[in-house]
C-alpha positions as CSV (number, residue, x, y, z in Angstrom):
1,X,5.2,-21.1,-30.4
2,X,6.9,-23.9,-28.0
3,X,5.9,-23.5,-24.6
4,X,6.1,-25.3,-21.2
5,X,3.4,-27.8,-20.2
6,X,3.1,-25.9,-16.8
7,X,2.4,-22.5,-18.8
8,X,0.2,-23.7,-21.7
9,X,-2.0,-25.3,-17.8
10,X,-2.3,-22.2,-16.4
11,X,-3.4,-20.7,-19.6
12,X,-6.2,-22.6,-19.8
13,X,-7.1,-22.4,-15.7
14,X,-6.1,-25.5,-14.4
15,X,-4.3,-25.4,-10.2
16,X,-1.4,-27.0,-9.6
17,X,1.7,-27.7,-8.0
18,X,5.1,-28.6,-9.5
19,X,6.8,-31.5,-8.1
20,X,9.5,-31.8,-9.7
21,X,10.4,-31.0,-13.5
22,X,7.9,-33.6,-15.1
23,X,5.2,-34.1,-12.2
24,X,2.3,-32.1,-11.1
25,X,0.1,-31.8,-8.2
26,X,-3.9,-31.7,-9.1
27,X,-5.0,-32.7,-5.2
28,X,-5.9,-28.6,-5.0
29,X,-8.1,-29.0,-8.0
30,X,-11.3,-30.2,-8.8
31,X,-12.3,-34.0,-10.1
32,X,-14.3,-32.0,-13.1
33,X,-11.4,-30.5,-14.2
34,X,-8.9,-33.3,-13.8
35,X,-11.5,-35.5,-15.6
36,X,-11.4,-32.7,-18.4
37,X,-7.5,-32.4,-18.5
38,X,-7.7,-36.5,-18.6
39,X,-10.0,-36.3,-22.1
40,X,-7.4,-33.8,-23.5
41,X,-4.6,-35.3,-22.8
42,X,-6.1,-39.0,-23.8
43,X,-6.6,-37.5,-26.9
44,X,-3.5,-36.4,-27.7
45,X,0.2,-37.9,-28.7
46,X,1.4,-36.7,-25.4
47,X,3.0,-39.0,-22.9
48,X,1.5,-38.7,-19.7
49,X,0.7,-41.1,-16.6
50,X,-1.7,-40.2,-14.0
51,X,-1.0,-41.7,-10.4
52,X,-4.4,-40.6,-8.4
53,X,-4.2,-36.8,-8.6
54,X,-0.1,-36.9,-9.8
55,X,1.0,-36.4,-13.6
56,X,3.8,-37.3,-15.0
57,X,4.5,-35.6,-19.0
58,X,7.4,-36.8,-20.6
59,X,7.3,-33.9,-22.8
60,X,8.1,-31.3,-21.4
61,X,7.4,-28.3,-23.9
62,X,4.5,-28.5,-26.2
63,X,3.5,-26.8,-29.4
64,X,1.0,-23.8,-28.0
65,X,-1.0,-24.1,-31.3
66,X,-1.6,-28.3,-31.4
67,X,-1.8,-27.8,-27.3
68,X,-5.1,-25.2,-28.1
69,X,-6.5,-27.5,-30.6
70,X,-6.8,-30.2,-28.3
71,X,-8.4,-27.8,-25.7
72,X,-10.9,-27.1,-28.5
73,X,-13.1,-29.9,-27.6
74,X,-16.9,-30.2,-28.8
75,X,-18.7,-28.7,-26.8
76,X,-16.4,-26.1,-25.5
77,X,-17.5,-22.7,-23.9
78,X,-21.4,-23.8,-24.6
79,X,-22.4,-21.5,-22.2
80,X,-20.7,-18.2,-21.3
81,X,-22.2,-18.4,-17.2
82,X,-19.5,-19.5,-15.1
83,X,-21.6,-18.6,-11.6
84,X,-20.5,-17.8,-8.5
85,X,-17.4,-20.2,-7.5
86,X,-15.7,-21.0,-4.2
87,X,-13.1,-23.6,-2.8
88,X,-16.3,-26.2,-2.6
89,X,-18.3,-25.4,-5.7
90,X,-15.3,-24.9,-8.8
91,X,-15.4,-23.5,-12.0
92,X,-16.0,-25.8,-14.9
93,X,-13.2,-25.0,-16.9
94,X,-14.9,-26.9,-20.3
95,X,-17.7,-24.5,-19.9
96,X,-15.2,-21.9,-20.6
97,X,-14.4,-20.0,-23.5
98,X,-10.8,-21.3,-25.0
99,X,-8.6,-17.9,-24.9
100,X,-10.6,-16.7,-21.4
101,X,-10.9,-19.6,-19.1
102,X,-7.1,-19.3,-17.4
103,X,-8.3,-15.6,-16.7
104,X,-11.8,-16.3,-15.1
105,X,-9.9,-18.9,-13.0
106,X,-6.9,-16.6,-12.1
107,X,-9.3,-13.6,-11.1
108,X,-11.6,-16.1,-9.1
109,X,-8.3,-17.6,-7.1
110,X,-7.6,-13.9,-6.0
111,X,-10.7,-13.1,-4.9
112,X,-12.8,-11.5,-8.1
113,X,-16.2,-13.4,-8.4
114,X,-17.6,-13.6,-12.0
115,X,-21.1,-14.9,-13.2
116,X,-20.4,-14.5,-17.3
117,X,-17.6,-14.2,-19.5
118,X,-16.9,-14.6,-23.5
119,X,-13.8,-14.7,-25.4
120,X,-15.7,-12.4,-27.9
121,X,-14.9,-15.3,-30.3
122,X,-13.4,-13.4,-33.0
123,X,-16.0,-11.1,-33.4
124,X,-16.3,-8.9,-30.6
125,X,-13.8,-7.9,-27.7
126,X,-13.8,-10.6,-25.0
127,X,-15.2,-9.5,-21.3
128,X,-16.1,-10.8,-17.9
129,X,-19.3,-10.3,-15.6
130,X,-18.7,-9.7,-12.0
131,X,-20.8,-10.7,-9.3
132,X,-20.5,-7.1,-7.2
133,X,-19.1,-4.2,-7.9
134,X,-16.2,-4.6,-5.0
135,X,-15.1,-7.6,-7.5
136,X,-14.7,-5.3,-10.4
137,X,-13.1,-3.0,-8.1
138,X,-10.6,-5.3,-7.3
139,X,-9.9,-7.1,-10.6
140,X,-9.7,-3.8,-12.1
141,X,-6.2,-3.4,-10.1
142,X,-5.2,-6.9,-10.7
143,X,-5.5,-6.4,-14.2
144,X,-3.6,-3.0,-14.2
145,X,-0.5,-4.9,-11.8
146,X,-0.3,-6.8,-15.6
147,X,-0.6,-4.3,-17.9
148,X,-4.0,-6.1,-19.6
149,X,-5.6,-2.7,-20.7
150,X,-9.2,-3.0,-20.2
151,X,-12.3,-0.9,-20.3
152,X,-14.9,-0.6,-16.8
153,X,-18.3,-0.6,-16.5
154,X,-19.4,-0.5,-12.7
155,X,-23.1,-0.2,-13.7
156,X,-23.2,-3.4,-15.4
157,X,-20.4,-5.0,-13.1
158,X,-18.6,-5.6,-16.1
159,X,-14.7,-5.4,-17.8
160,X,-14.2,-5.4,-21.7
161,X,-10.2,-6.3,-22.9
162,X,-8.8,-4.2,-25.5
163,X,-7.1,-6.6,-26.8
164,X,-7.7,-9.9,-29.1
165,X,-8.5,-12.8,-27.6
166,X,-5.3,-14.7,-28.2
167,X,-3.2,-11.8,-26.4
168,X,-5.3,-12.5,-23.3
169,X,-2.9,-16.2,-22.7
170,X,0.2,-13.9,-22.0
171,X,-1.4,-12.3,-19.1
172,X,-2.8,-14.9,-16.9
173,X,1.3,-16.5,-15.9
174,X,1.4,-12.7,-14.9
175,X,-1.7,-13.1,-12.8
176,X,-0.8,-16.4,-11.8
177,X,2.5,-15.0,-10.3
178,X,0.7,-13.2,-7.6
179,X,0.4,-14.3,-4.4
180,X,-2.5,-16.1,-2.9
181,X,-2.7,-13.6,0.1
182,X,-4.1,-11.2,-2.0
183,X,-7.9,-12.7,-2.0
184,X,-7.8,-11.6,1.5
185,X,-7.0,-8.5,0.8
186,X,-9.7,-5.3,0.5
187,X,-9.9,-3.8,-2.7
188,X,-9.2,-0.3,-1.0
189,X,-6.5,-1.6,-0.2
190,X,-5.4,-3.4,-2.7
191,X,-3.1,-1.0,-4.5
192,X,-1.3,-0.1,-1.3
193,X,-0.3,-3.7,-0.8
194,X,0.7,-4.4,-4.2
195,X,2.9,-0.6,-4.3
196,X,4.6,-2.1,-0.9
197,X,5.2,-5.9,-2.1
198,X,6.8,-4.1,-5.6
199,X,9.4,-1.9,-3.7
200,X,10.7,-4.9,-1.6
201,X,11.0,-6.8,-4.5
202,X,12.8,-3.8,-5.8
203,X,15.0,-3.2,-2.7
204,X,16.4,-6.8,-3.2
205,X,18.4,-6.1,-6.5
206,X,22.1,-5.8,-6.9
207,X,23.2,-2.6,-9.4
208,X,26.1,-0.7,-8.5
209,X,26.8,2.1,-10.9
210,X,28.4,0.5,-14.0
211,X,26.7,-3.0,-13.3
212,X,23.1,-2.5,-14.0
213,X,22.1,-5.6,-15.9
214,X,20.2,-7.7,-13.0
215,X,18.3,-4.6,-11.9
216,X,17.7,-3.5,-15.8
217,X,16.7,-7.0,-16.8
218,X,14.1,-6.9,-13.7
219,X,12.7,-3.4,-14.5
220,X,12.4,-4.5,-18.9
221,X,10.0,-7.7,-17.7
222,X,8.0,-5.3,-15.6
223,X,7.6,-2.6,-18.3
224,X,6.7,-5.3,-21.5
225,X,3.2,-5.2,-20.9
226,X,3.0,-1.6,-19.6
227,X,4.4,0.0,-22.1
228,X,3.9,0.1,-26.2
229,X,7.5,0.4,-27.1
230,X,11.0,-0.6,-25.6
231,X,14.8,-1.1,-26.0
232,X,17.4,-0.6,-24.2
233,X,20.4,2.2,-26.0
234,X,24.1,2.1,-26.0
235,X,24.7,2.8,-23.1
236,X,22.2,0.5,-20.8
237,X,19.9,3.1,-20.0
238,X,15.6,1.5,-20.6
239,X,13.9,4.2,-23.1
240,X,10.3,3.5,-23.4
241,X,6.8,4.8,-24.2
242,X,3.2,4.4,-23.8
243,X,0.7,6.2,-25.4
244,X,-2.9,6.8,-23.5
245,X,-6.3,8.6,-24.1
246,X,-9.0,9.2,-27.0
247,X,-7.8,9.7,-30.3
248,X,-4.2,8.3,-30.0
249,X,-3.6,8.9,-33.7
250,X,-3.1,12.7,-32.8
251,X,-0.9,14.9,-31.6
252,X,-0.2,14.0,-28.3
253,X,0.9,16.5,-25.2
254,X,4.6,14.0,-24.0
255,X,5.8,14.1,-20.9
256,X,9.2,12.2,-19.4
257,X,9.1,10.1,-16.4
258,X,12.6,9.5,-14.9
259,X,14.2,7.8,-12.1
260,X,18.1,5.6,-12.0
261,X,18.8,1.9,-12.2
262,X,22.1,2.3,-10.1
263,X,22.7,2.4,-6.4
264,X,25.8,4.2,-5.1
265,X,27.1,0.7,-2.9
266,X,26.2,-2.9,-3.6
267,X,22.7,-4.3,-2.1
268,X,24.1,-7.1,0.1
269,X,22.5,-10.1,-0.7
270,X,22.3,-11.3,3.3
271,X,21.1,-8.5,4.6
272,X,17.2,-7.9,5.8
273,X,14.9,-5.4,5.5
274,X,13.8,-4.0,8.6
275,X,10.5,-2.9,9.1
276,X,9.3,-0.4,11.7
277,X,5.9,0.3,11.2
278,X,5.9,2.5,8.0
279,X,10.1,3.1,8.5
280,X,12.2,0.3,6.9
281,X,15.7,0.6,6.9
282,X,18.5,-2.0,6.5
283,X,19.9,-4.7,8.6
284,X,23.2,-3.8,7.2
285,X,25.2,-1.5,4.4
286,X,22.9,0.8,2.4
287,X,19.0,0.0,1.9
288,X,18.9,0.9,-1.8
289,X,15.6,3.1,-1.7
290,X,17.7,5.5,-4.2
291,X,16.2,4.9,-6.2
292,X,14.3,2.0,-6.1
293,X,11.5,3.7,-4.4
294,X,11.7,5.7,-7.3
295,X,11.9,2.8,-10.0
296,X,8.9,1.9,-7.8
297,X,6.6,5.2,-8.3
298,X,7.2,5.1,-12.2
299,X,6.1,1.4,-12.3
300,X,3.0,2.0,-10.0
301,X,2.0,5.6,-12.1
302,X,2.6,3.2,-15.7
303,X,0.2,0.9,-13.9
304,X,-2.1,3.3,-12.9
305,X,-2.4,4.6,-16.7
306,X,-4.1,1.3,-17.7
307,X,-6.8,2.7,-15.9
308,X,-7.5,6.2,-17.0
309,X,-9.6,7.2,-19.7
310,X,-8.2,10.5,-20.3
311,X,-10.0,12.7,-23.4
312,X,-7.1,13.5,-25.6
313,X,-3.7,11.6,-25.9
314,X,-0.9,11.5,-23.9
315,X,2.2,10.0,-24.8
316,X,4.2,8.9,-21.6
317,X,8.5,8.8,-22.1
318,X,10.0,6.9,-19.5
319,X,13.9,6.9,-18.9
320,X,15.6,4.5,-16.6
321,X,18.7,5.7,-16.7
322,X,21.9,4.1,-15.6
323,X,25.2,5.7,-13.7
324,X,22.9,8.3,-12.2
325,X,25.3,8.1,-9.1
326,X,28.6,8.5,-10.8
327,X,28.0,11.7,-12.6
328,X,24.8,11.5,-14.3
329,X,26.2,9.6,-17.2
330,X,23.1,7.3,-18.4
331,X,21.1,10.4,-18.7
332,X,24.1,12.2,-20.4
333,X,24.0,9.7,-23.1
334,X,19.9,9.8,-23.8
335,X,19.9,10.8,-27.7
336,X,17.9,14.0,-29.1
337,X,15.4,11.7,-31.2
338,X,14.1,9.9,-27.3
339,X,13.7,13.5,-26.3
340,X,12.5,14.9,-29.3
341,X,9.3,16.2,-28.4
342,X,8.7,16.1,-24.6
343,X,7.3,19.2,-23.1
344,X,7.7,18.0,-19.4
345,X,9.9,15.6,-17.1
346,X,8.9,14.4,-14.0
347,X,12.1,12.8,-12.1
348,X,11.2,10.3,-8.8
349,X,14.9,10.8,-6.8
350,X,15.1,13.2,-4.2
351,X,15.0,12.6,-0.4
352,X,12.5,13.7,2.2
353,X,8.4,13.9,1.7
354,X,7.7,17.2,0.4
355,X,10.0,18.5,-2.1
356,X,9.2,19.6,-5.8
357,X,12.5,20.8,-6.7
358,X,13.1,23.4,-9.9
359,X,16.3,24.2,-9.5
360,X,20.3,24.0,-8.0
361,X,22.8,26.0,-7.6
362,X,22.0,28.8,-9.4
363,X,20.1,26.7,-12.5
364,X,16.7,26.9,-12.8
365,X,15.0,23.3,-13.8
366,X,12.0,24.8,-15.1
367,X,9.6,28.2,-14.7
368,X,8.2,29.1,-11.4
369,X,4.7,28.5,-12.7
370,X,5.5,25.0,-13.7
371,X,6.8,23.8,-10.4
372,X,3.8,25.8,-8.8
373,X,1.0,23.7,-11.0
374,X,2.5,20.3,-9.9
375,X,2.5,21.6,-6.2
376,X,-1.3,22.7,-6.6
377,X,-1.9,19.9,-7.8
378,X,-0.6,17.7,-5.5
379,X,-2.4,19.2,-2.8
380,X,-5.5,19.2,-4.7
381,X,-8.1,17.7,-2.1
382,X,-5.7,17.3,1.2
383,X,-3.6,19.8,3.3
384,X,-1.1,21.3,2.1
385,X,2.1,19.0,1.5
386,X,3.8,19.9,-1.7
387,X,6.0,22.8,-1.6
388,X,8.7,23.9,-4.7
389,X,11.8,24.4,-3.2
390,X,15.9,24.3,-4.4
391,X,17.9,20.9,-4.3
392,X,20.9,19.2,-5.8
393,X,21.6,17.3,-8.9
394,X,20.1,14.5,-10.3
395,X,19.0,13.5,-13.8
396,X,16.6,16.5,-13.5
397,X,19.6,18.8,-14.6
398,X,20.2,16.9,-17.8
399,X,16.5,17.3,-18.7
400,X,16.5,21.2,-18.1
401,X,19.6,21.7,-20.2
402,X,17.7,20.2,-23.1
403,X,14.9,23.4,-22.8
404,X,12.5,21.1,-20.8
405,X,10.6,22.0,-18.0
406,X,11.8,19.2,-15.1
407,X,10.9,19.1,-11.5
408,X,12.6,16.6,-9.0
409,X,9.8,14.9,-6.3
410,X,10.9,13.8,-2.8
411,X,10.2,9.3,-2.9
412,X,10.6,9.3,1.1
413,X,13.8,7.7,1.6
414,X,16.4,9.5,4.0
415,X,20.1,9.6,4.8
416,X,20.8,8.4,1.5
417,X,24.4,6.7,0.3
418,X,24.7,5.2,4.5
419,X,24.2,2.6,6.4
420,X,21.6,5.1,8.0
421,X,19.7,4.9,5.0
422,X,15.2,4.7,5.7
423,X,12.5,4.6,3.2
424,X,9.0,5.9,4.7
425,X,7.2,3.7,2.8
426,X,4.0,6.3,3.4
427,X,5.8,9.2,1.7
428,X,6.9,6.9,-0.9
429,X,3.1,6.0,-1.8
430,X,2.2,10.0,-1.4
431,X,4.9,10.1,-4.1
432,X,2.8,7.9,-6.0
433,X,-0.5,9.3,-5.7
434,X,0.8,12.5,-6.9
435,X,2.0,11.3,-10.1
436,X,-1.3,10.0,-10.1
437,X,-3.1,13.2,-9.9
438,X,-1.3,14.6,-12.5
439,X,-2.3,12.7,-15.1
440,X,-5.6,13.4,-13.6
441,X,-5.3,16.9,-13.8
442,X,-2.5,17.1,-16.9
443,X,-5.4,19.5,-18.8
444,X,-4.1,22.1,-15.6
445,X,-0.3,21.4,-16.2
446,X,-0.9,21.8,-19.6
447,X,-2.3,25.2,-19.3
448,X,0.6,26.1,-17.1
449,X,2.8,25.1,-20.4
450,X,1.1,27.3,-22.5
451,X,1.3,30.0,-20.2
452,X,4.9,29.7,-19.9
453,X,5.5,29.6,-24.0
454,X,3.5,32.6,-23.8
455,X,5.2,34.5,-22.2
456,X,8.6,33.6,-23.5
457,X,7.9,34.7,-26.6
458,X,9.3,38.6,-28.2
459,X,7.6,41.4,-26.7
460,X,6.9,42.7,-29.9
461,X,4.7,38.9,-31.0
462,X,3.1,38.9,-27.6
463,X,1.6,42.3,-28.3
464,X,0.4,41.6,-32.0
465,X,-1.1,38.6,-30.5
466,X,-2.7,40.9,-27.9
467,X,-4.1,43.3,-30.7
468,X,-5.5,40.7,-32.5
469,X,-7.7,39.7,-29.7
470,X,-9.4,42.9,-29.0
471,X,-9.5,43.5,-32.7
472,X,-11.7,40.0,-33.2
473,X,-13.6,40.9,-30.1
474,X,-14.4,44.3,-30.9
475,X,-15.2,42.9,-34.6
């Protein structure tokens, strides 16, 4: 595979800064590792020049394979201790396993310690020691932002990839791509901040109804690494899936997440967002929160399923659907095989901070004991804030026509489709942390599922299921 010379760097761990399209920066790394990029690239039948700490490549893209050869010098990775590094006292990058180094050196630059780490060389899955457990804590996030499933150990301080070693190079651009701020930031915090810098990003995309493809192109590059399959159908809308859990082979319990690519005006591209305290709002025309906060919850909850170890699968449908403003057309078009399956539908696109909403106008979205399980457990742990209540359309309709049971959640944005538009950024993350909790606690809305089919069925089945029972117990 052909890649860019400033790509196939940062896969192996080297810090830079682009000049221009041929020359790089090294003053911000260390005269070990220029010395070792020097004896790779002196060895090679790359044209290069070195001016002090400034190279200049005439080639521009390089072969990823020959590029990993090269990098394959004697002696490479001959010990897998990497100690604890800081501005003053650098990694060694040629002490480094090959397929790992770019990801020690991306997790150190935003603020994760490590003291070991092995490519697993074939044999074995590659990990990384930390130094505390707040670092493990904290790249544990990081690597979830990416999509790189993993496996945690906080006893030994330690992270195992699930994945071979060569799929590790794809993640650290993605690392790379995060800000340096976020060394800085407390691992407590951590998710907050990265939930917060995602919507922004998000409330800076054009897609008015009907012209989707900037926003849709943004949300695809997001959802590659989250997600285990992906396409886009006829009609624009993203249809994707991830499967999580022990036993992923089996049957799996599916449940639909669901929010809209469209916003009902264009996003000006001049405008700012205007921040008051957890309020933003729009220096001019609408502020595009629906449903970008809502494209933002599904993202964070996908990213959030990297880290759960749940004990029996769960296959995760997600639907961004396009013209969601216009007549809930994207959602409309969603074939029967997408659907086939799914047993529950979670939509992120209603106003306000409380809602759970099963139903309009006279149509129920799902049983009252389904809304009721999401609102317990959404309030599991905290005072009461989650409430089922009535609402108006959305996707959610489409969803409950197909025999699913759908709710509608409140993303904390306000005076939609105005000028007057806000986003509560707080009630947004709430949001969030909900969707968290139920995949949590999906063994509860599970049972609430069961109940429901339960008692849908014949009077007549229910009771020779009912005199079965107390013939086996009496027996």
């Amino acid at each position: 595979m052909v890649k860019s010379m400033n790509a196939l760097l940062v896969e192996q761990g080297f810090i830079f800064y682009q000049v221009d399209n041929s020359t790089l920066d090294f003053r911000n790394e260390s005269e070990l590792n220029v010395n070792f990029l020097k004896k790779i690239l002196n060895e090679s039948n790359w044209r290069h020049e070195w001016q002090g700490r400034f190279l200049t490549v005439e080639d521009i893209l390089w072969e990823e394979t020959e590029w990993l050869s090269r990098c394959a010098v004697g002696g490479r990775g001959r010990t897998e201790m990497c100690g604890y590094f800081d501005d003053e006292n650098c990694v060694s990058l040629e002490m480094l396993d090959l397929y790992i180094s770019g990801l020690v050196r991306q997790l150190n630059r935003l603020g994760c310690m490590t003291i070991m780490s092995c490519d697993g060389e074939g044999e074995h899955r590659p990990n990384i020691l930390f130094a505390t457990v707040p670092d493990v804590k904290k790249a544990t996030v990081l690597l979830a932002e990416v999509g790189l499933k993993h496996r945690v150990n906080e006893v030994r301080k330690s992270i195992t990839f699930l994945l071979d070693r060569n799929e590790l190079l794809d993640y650290v651009s993605l690392l790379n791509e995060l800000p340096e701020n976020v060394k800085e930031i407390p691992h407590d915090d951590l998710e907050r901040n990265l939930f917060e810098n995602n919507v922004e990003e998000l409330l800076q995309i054009p897609g008015v109804s009907g012209e989707e493809s900037v926003i849709r192109n943004h949300v695809m590059k997001k959802l590659i690494p989250l997600t285990d399959k992906i396409s886009v159908d006829g009609y624009g809308n993203i249809l994707a899936e991830v499967t999580i859990g022990a036993n992923r082979v089996g049957p799996a319990f599916t449940i639909l997440l669901n929010s809209h690519l469209d916003v009902v005006d264009e996003i000006e591209s001049d405008r700012e967002i205007l921040k008051h305290g957890n309020v933003w709002t729009s220096s001019y025309g609408i502020l595009g929160a629906d449903d970008r906060a809502g494209i933002g919850v599904v993202l964070y909850t996908l990213k959030q399923l990297q880290m759960m170890q749940l004990q029996s699968p769960v296959k995760v449908k997600i639907a961004f659907t396009v013209k969601e403003e216009v007549g809930l057309c994207g959602a409309k078009a969603v074939s029967q095989d997408f659907l086939e399956g799914v047993q529950a539908a979670i939509v992120v696109d209603r106003r306000g901070n409380s809602d759970i909403v099963t139903g309009t106008r006279g149509t129920a979205f799902c049983d009252e004991l389904f809304g009721s399980m999401i609102a317990l457990i959404g309030n599991l742990g905290e005072e009461k804030r989650w409430e089922p209540t009535m609402g108006g359309r959305s996707d959610t309709l489409i969803w409950a026509q197909q025999g699913i049971q759908s709710v509608n959640l409140s993303v904390g944005y306000q005076n939609e489709h105005t000028s007057e538009e806000e986003l509560n950024i707080d009630d947004a993350f709430a949001t969030a942390n909900l969707l968290k909790k139920v995949f949590l606690h999906i063994d509860l809305l599970k049972s609430a599922l069961r109940g429901i089919r339960r008692e849908a069925q014949p009077t007549d089945e229910r009771s020779r299921r009912s005199h079965r029972n107390v013939v086996s117990a009496v027996s």
